[in-house]
C-alpha positions in Angstrom: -116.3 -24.5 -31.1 -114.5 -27.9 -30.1 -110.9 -27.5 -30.0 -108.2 -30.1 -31.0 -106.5 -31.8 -27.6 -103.0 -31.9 -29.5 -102.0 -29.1 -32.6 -102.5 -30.3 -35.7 -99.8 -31.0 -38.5 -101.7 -30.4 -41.4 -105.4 -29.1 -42.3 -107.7 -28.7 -45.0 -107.9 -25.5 -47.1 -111.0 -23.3 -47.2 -111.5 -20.4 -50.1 -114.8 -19.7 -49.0 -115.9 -16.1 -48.5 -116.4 -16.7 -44.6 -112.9 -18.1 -44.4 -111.0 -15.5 -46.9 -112.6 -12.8 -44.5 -111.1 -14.6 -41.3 -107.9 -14.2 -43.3 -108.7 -10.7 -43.6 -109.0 -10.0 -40.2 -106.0 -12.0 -39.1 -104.0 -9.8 -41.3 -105.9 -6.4 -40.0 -104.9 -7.7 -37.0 -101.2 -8.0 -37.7 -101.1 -4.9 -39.0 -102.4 -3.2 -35.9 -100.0 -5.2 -34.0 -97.0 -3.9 -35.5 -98.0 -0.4 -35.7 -98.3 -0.9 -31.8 -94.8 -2.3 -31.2 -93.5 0.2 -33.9 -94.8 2.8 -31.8 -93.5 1.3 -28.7 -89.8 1.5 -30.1 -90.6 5.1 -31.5 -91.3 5.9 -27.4 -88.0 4.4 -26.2 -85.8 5.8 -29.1 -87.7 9.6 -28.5 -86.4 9.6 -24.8 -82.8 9.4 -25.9 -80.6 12.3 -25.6 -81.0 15.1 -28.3 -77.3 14.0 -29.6 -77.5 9.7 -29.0 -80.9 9.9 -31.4 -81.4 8.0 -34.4 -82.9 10.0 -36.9 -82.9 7.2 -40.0 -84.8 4.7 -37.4 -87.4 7.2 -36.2 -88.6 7.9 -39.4 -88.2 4.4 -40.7 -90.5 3.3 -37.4 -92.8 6.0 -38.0 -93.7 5.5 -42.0 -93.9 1.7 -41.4 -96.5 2.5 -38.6 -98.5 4.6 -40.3 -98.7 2.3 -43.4 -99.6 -0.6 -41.7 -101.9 1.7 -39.6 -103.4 2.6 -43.4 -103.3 -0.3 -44.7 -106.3 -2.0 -42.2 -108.5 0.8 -43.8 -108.5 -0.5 -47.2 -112.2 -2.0 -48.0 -111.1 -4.9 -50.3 -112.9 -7.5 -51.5 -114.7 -9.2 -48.6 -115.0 -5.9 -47.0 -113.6 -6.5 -43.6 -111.6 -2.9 -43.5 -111.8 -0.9 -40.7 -114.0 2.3 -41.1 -114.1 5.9 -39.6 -116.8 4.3 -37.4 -115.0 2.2 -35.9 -112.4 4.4 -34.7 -114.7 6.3 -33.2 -116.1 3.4 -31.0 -113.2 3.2 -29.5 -111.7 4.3 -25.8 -109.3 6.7 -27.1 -110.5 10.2 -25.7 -110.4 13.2 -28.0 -111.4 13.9 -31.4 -110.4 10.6 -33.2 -112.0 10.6 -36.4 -109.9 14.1 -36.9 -107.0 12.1 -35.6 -107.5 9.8 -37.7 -107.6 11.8 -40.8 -104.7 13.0 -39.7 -102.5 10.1 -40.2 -104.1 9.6 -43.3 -102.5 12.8 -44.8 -98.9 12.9 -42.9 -98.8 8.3 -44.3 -99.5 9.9 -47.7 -97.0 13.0 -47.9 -93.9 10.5 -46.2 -94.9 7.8 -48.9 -96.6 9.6 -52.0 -95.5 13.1 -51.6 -93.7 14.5 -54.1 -91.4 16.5 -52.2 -88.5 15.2 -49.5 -90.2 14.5 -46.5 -87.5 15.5 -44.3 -86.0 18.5 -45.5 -87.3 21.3 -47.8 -84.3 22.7 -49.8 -83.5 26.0 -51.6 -81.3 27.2 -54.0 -79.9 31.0 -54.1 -77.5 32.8 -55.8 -75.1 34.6 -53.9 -73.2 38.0 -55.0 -70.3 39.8 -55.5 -69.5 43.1 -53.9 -70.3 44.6 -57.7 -73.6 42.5 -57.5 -72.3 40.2 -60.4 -73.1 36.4 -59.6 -71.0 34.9 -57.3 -71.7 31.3 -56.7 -74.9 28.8 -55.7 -76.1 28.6 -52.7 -78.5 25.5 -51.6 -79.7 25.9 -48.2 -82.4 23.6 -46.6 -85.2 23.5 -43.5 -85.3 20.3 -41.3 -88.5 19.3 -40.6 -88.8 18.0 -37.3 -89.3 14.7 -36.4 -92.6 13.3 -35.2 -92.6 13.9 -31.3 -94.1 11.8 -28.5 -97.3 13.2 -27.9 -98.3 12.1 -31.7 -96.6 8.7 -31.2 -98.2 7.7 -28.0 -101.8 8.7 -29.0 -101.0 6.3 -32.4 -100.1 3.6 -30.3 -102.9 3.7 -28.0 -105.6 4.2 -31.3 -103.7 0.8 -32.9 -104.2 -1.0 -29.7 -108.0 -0.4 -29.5 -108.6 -1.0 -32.9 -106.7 -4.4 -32.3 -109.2 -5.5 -29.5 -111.9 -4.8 -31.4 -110.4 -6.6 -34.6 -109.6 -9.6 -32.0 -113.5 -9.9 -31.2 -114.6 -10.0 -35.2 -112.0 -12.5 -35.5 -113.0 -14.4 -33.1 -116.8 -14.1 -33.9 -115.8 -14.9 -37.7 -113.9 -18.1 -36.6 -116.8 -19.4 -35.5 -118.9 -18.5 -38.3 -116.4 -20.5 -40.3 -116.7 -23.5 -37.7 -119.9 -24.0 -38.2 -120.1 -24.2 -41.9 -117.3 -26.6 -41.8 -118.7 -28.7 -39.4 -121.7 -28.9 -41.9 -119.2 -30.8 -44.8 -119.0 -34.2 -45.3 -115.5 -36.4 -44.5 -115.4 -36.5 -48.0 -116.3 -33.0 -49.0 -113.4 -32.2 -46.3 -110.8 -34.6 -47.7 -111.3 -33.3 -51.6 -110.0 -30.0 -50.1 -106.2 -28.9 -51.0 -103.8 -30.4 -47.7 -102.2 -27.5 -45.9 -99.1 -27.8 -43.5 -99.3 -26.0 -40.1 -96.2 -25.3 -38.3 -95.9 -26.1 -34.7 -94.1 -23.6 -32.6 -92.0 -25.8 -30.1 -92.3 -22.8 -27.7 -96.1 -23.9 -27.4 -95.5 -27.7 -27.2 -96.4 -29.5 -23.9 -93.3 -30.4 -21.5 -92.5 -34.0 -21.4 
């Protein structure tokens, strides 16, 4: 695929199937990306001291990783999801599929359970010394917050599925190419104008 000398400032619009799946993938692929660097925050918060630990951003970290993480699994339209399969082609040693399932079901209690995620609670009745009522008593069980070990081996799953993801998109993109480069000038200029923003970080120095 030729590539431009100097980025372009505007483009044409494609909504063909081959280019709606590109999009697809580019969005798989963000979502993989930030499960990654969610994890990678998740690691430095963990190895704070018992007492200096954020509880609110752990578990904010955590339920946004696994529902991006769940969210690249969804089939759609175009059907460019990620599958079981593919998990297990990756280099990620153990029992992934398993793993994988895993994550499934804790993303759905955090998100769609119907019950606190973080703390179970109770409610008693306490009593007098002549066993009448006495008052209510609500008394609740922490559940403990996701450790390391799960953290590190969810990072490490995101960033294999993101270099495979990487190779479909790049496979795709050419796929796309090519029909494009079949279209007239006119064909191309009939399409809706798009604007592209230039990141100055990626600009040639002067």
């Amino acid at each position: 695929m030729t590539q431009p000398t100097t980025a372009p400032s505007s483009a044409r619009l494609l909504a063909t199937p081959g280019a709606l799946g590109l999009a697809d993938l580019v969005g798989i692929f963000d979502d993989l990306q930030f499960a990654l660097k969610c994890c990678e925050r998740l690691v430095a918060e963990l190895e704070r001291p018992p007492g200096r630990l954020d509880a609110v951003l752990v578990e904010s970290l955590w339920v946004s990783a696994l529902n991006s993480y769940a969210r690249c699994f969804r089939t759609g339209d175009r059907g460019m999801g990620l599958t079981v399969e593919d998990v297990k082609a990756t280099e990620v040693p153990g029992e992934v599929a398993e793993w994988h399932e895993l994550l499934g079901r804790i993303r759905d209690f955090a998100i769609d359970g119907a019950t606190n995620p973080r703390e179970d609670y109770s409610v008693g009745v306490s009593q007098s010394e002549s066993g009448q009522a006495a008052g209510i008593v609500i008394t609740s069980a922490v559940r403990p917050l996701v450790d390391d070990v799960t953290v590190r081996q969810t990072g490490r799953l995101a960033f294999e599925l993101s270099r495979l993801v990487d190779e479909r998109i790049k496979e795709q993109q050419q796929k796309v190419f090519t029909a494009a480069e079949r279209m007239t000038p006119e064909q191309l200029t009939a399409l809706p104008a798009i604007e592209v923003a230039v990141d100055p970080a990626a600009a040639p120095s002067q």
